[in-house]
The first five atom37 places (N, CA, C, CB, O) and aatype in JSON, in Angstrom:
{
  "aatype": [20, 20, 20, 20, 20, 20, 20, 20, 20, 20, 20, 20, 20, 20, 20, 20, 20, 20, 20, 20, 20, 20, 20, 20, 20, 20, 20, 20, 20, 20, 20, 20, 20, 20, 20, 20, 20, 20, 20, 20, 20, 20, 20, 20, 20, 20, 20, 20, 20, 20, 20, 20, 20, 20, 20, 20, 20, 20, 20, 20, 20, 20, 20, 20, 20, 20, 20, 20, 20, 20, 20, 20, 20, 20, 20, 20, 20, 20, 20, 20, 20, 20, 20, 20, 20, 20, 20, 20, 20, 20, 20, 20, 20, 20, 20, 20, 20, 20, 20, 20, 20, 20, 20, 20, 20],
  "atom_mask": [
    [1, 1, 1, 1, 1],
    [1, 1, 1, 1, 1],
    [1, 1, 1, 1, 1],
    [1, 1, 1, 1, 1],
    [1, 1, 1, 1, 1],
    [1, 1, 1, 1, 1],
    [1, 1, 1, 1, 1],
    [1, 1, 1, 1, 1],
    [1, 1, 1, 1, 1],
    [1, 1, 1, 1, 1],
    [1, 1, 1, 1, 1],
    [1, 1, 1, 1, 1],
    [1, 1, 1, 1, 1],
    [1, 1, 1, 1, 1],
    [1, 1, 1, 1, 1],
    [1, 1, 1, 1, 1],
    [1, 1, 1, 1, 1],
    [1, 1, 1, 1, 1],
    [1, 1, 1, 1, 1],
    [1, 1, 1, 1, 1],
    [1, 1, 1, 1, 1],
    [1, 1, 1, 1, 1],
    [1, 1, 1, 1, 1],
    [1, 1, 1, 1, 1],
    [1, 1, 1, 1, 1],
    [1, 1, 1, 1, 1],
    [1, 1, 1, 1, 1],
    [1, 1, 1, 1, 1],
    [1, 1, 1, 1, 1],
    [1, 1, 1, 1, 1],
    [1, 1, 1, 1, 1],
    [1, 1, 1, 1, 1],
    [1, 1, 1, 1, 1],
    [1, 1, 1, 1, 1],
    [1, 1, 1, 1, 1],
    [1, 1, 1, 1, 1],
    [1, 1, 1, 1, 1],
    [1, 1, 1, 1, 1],
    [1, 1, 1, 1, 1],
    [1, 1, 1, 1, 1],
    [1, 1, 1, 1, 1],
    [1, 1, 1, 1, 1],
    [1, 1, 1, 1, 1],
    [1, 1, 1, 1, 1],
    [1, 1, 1, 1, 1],
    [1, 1, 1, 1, 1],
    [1, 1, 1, 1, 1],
    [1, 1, 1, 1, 1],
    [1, 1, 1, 1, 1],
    [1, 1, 1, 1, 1],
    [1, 1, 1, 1, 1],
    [1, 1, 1, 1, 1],
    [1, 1, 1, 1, 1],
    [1, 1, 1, 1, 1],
    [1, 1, 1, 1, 1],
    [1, 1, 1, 1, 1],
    [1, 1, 1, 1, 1],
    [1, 1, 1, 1, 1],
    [1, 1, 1, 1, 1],
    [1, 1, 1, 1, 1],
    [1, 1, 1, 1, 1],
    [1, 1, 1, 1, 1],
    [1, 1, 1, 1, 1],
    [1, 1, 1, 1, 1],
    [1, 1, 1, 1, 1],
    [1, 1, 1, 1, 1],
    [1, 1, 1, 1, 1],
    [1, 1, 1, 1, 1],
    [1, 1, 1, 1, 1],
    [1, 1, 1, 1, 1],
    [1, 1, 1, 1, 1],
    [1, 1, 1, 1, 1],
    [1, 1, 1, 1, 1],
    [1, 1, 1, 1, 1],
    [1, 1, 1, 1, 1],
    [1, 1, 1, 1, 1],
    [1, 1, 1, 1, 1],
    [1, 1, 1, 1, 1],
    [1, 1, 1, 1, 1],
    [1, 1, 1, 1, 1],
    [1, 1, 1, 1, 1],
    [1, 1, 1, 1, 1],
    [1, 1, 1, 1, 1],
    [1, 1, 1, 1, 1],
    [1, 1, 1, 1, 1],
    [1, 1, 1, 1, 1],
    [1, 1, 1, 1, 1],
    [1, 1, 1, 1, 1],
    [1, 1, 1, 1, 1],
    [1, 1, 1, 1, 1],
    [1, 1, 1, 1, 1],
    [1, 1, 1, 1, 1],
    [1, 1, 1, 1, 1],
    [1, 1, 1, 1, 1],
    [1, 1, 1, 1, 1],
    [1, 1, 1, 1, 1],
    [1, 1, 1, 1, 1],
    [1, 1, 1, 1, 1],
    [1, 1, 1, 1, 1],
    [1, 1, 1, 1, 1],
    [1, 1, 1, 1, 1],
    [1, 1, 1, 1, 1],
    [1, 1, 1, 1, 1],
    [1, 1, 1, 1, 1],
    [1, 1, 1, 1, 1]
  ],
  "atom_positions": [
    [[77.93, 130.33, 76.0], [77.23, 129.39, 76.85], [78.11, 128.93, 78.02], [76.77, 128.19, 76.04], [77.65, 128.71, 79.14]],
    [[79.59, 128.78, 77.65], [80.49, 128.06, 79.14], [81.08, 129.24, 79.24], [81.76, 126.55, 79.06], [82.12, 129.06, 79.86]],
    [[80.95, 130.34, 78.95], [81.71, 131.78, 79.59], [82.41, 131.77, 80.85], [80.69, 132.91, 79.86], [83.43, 132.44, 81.0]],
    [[81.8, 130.83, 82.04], [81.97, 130.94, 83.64], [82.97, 129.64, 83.31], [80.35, 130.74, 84.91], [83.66, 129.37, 84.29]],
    [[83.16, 128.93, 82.35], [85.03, 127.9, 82.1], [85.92, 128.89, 81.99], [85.41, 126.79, 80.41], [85.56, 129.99, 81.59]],
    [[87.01, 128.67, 82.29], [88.16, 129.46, 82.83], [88.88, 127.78, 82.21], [88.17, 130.17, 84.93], [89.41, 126.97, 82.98]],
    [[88.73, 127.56, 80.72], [89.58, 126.83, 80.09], [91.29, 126.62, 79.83], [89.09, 127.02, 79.23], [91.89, 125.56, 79.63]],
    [[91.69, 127.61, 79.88], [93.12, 127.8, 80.16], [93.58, 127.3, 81.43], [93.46, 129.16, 80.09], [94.36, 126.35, 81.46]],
    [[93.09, 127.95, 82.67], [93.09, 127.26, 83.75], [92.93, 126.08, 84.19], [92.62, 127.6, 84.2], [93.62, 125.58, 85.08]],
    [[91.93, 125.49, 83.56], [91.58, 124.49, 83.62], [92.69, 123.12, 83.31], [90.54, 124.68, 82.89], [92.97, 122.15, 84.01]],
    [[93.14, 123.51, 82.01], [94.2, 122.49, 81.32], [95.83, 122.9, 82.09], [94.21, 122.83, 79.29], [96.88, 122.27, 82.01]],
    [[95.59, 123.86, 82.65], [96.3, 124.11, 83.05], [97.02, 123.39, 84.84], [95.88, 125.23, 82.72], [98.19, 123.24, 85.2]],
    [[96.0, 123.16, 85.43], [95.64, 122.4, 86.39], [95.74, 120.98, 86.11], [94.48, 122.74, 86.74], [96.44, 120.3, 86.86]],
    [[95.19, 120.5, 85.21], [95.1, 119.07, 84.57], [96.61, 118.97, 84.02], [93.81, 118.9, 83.25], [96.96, 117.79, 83.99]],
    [[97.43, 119.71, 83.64], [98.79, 119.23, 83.21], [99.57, 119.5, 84.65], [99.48, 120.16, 81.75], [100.12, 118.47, 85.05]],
    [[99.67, 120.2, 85.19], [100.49, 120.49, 86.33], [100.47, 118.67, 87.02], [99.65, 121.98, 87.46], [101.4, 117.91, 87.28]],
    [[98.61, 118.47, 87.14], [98.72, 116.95, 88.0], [99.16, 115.93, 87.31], [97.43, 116.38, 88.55], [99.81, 115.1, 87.94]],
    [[98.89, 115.66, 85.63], [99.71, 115.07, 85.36], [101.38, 115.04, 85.42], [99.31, 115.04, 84.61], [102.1, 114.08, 85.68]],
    [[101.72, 116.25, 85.15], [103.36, 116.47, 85.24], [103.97, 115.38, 86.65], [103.73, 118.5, 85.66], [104.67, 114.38, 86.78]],
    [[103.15, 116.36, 87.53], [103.58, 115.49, 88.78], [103.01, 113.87, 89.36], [103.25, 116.42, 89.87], [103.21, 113.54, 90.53]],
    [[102.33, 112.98, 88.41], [102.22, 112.02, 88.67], [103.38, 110.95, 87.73], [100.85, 111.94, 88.6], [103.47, 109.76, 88.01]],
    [[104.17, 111.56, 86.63], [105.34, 111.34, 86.48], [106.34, 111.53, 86.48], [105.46, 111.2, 86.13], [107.22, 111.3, 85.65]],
    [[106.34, 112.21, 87.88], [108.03, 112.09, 88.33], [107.9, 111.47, 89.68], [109.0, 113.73, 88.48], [107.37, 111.63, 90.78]],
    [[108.86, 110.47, 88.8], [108.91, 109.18, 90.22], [109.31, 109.0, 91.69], [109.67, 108.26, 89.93], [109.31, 108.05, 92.47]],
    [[109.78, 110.7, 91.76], [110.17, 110.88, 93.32], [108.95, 110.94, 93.85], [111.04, 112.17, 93.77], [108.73, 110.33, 94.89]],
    [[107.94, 111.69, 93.21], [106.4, 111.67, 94.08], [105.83, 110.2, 93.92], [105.09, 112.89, 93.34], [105.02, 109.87, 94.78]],
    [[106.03, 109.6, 93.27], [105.73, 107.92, 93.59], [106.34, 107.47, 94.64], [106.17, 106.92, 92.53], [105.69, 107.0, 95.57]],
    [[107.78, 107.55, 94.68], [108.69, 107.2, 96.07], [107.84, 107.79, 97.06], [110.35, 107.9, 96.19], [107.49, 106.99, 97.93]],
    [[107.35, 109.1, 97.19], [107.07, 109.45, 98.56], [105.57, 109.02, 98.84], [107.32, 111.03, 98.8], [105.19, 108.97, 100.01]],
    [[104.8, 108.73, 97.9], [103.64, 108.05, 98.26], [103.56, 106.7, 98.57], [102.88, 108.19, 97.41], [102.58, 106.04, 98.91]],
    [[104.62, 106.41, 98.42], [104.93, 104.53, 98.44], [105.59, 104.69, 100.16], [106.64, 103.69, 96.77], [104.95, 104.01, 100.96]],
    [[106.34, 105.21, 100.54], [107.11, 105.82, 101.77], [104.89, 105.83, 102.85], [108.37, 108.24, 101.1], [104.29, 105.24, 103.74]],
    [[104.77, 106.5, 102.23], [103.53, 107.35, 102.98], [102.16, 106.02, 103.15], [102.9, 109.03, 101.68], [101.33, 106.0, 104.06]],
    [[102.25, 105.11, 102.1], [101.8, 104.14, 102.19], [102.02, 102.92, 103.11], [101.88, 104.0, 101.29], [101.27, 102.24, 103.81]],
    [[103.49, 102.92, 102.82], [104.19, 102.01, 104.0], [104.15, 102.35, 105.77], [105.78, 102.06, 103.6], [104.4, 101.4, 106.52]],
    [[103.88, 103.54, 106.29], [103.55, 103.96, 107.13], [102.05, 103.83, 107.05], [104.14, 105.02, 107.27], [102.0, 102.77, 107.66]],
    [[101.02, 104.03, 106.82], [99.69, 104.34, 106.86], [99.46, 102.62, 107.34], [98.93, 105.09, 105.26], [98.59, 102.17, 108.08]],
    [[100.3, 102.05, 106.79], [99.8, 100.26, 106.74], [100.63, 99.67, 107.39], [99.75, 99.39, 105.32], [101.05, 98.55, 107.11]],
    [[101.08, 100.47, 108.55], [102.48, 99.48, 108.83], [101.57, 98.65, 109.58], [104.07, 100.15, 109.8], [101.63, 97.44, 109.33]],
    [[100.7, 99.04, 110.49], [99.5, 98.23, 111.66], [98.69, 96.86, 110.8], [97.91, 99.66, 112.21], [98.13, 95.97, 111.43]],
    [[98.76, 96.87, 108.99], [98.01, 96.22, 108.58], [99.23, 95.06, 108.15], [97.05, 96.96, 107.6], [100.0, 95.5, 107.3]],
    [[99.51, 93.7, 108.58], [100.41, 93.08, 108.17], [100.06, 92.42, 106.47], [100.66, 92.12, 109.34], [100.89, 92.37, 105.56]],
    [[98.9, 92.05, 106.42], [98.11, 91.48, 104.83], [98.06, 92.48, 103.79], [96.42, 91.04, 104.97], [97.4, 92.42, 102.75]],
    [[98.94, 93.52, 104.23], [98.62, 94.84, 102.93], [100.67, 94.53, 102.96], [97.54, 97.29, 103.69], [101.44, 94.11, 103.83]],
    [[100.84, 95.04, 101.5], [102.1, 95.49, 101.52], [102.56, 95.92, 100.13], [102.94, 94.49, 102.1], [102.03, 95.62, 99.06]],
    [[103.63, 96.67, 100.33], [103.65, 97.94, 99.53], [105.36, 98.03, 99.18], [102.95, 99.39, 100.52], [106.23, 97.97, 100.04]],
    [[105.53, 98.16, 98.07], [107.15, 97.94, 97.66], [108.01, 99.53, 98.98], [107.41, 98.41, 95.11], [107.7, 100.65, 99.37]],
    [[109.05, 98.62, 99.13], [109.91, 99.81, 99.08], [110.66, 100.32, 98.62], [110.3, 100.01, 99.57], [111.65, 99.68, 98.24]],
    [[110.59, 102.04, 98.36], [111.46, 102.81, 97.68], [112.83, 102.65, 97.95], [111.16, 104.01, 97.82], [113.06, 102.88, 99.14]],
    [[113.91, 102.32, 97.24], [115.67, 102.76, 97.55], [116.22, 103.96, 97.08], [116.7, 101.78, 96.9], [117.17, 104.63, 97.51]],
    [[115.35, 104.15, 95.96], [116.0, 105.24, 95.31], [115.36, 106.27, 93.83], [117.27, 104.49, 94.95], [115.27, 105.72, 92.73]],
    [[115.07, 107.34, 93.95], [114.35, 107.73, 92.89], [114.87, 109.48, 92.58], [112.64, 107.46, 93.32], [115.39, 110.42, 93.18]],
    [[114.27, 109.1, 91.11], [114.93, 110.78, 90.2], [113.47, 110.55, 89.8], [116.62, 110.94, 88.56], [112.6, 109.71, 90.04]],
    [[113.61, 111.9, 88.91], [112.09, 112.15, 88.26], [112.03, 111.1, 86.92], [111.85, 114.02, 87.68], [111.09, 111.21, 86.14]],
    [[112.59, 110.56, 86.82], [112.35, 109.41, 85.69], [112.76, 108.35, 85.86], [112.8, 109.57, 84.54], [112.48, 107.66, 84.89]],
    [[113.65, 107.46, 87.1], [113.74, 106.12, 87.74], [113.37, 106.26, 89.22], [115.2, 105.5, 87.59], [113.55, 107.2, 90.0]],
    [[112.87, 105.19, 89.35], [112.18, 104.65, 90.89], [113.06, 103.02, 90.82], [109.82, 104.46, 90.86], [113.1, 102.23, 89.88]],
    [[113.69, 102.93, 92.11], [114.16, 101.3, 92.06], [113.51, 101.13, 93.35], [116.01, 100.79, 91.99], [113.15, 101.98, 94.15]],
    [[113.46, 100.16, 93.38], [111.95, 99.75, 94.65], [112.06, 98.46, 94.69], [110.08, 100.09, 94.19], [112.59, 97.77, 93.82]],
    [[111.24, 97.84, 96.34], [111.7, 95.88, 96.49], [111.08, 95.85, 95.37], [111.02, 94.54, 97.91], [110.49, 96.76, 94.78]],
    [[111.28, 94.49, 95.03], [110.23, 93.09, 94.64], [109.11, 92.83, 95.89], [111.32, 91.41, 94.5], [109.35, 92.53, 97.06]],
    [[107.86, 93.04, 95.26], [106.96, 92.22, 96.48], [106.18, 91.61, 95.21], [105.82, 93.3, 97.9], [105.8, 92.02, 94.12]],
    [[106.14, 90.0, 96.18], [106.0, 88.87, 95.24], [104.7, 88.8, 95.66], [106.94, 87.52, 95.34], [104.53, 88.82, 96.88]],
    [[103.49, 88.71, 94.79], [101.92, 88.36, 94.53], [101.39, 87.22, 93.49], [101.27, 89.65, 93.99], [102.06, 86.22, 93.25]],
    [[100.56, 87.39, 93.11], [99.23, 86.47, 92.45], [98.87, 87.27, 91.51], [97.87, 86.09, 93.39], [99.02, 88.48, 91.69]],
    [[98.44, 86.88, 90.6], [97.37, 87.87, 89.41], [96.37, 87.4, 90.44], [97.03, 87.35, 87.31], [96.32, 86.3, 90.99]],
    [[95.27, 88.83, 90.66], [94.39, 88.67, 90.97], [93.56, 87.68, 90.14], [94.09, 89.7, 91.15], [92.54, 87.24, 90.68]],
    [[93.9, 87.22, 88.76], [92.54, 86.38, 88.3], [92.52, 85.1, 88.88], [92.41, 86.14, 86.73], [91.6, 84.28, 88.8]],
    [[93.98, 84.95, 89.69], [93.66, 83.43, 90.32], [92.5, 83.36, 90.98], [94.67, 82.91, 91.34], [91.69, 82.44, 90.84]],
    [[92.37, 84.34, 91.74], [90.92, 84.68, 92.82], [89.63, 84.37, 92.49], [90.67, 86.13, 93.1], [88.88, 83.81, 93.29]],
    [[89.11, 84.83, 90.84], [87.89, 85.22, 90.81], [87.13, 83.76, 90.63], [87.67, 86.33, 89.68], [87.33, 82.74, 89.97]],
    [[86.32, 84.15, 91.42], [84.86, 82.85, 91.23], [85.55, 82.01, 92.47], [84.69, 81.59, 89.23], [85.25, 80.82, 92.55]],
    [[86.27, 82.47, 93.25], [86.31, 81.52, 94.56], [85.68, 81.98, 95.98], [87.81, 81.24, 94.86], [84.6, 82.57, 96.04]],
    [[86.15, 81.78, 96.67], [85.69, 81.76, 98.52], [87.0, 83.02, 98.9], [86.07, 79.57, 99.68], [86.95, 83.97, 99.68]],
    [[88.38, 82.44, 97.77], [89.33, 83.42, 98.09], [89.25, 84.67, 97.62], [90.42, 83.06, 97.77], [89.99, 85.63, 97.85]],
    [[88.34, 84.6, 96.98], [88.23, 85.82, 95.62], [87.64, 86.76, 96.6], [87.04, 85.48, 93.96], [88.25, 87.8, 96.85]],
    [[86.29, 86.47, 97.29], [85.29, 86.84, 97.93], [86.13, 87.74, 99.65], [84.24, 85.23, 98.08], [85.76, 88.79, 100.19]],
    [[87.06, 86.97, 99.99], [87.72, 87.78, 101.42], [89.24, 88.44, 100.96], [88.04, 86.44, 102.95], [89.92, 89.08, 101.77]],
    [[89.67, 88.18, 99.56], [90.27, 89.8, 98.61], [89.64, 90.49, 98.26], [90.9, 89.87, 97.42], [90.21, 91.58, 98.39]],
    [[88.28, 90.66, 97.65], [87.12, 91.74, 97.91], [87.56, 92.73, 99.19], [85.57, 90.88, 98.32], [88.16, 93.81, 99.26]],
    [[86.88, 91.67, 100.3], [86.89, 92.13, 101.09], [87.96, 93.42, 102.03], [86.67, 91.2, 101.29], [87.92, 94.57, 102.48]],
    [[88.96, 92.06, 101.88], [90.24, 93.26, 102.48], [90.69, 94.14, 101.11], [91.98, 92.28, 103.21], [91.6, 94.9, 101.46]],
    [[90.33, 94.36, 99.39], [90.51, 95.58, 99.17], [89.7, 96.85, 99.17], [90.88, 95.49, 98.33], [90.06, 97.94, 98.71]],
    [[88.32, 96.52, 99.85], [87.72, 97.06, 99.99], [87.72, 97.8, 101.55], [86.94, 96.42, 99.48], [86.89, 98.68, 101.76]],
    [[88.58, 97.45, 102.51], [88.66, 97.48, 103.93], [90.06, 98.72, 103.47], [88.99, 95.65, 104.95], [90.23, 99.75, 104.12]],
    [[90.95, 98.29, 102.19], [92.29, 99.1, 102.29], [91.78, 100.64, 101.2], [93.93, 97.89, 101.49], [92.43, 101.68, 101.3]],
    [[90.75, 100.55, 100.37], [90.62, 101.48, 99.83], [89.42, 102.47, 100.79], [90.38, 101.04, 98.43], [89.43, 103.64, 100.41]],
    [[88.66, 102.27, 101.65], [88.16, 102.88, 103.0], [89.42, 103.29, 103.52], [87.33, 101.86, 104.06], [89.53, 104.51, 103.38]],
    [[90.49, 102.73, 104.09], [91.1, 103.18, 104.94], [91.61, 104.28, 104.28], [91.89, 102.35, 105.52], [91.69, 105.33, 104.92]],
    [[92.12, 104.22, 102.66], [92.93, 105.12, 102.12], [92.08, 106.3, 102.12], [93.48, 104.73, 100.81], [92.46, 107.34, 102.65]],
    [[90.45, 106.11, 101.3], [89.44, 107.56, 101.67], [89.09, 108.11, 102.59], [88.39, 107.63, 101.41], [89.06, 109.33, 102.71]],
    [[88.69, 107.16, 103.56], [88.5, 108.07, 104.28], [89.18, 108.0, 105.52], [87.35, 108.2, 104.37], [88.76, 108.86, 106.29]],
    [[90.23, 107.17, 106.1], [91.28, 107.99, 106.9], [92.63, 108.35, 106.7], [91.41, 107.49, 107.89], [93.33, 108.85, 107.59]],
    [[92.99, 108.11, 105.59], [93.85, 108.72, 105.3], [94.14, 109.89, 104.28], [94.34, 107.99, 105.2], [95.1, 110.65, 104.19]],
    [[92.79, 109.74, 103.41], [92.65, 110.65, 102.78], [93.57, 110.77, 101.83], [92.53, 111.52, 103.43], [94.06, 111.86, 101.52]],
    [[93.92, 109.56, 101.24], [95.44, 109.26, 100.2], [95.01, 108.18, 99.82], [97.12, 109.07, 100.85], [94.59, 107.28, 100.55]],
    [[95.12, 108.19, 98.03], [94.41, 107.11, 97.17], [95.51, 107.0, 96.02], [92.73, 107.58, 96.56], [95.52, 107.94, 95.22]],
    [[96.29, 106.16, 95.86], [96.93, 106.07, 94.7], [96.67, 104.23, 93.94], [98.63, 106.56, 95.16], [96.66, 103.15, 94.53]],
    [[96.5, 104.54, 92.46], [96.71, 103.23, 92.31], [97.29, 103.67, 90.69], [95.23, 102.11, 92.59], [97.3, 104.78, 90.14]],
    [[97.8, 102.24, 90.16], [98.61, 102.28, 89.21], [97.89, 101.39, 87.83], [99.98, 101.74, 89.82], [97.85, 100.17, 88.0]],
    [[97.39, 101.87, 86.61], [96.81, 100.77, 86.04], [97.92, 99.36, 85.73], [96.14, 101.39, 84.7], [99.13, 99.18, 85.89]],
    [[97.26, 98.88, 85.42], [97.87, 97.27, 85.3], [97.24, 96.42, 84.1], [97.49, 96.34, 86.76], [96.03, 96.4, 83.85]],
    [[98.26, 95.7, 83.37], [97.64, 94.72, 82.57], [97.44, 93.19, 83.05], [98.4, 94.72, 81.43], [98.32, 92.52, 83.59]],
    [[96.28, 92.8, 82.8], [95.95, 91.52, 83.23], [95.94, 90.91, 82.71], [95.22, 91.23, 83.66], [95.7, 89.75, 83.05]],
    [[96.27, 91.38, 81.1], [97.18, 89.4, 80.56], [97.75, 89.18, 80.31], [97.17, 88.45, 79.86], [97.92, 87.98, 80.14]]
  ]
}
C-alpha cells in the first residue's frame, strides 16, 4: 500500500535534521543570522553568540519577562502583536524560522 515511501530515506533525512539542530555551532550561526535580520528592529533582541563547539554555545544574557506576565492584559495584546509582526518577518522575508521550546513554570 505505501510502496511509493522510500522509508529509509525518509528517517534518514529526519536524523540528518535532527543531528544538525544539536550542534550548537548551527545555533551560533542562526543566532548571528538573526541578529542581522533584526538589527533595523530595536524591540526584538536576540542573545549573542561568543563562542560555540558542537556541544557548548556561551552567549549574552538578554534579560526578559515570562511571557505569562502578559496574558489577559492591553500588554499581552501589542506582544501578540509584535510576535506576530517578527514571525512574518522570519516566513516570509527572511525565510528563517527558529524557535526553542521553553518551560513556563
Amino acid at each position: 500500500m505505501f510502496h511509493f515511501l522510500d522509508l529509509p530515506a525518509t528517517v534518514k533525512q529526519f536524523s540528518d535534521f535532527l543531528e544538525s539542530q544539536i550542534d550548537l555551532r548551527t545555533e551560533a550561526k542562526t543566532l548571528e543570522q538573526f541578529r542581522e535580520n533584526f538589527k533595523k528592529f530595536p524591540r526584538f533582541q536576540f542573545p549573542e553568540p561568543y563562542w560555540a563547539s558542537d556541544a557548548l554555545l556561551i552567549e549574552s544574557w538578554e534579560q526578559g519577562d515570562s511571557i505569562t506576565k502578559y496574558c489577559g492584559t492591553d500588554e499581552g495584546v501589542a506582544l501578540s502583536a509584535m510576535g506576530l509582526q517578527a514571525f512574518l518577518k522570519m516566513a516570509i522575508q527572511d525565510n528563517l524560522i527558529h524557535s526553542d521550546l521553553v518551560n513556563l513554570h
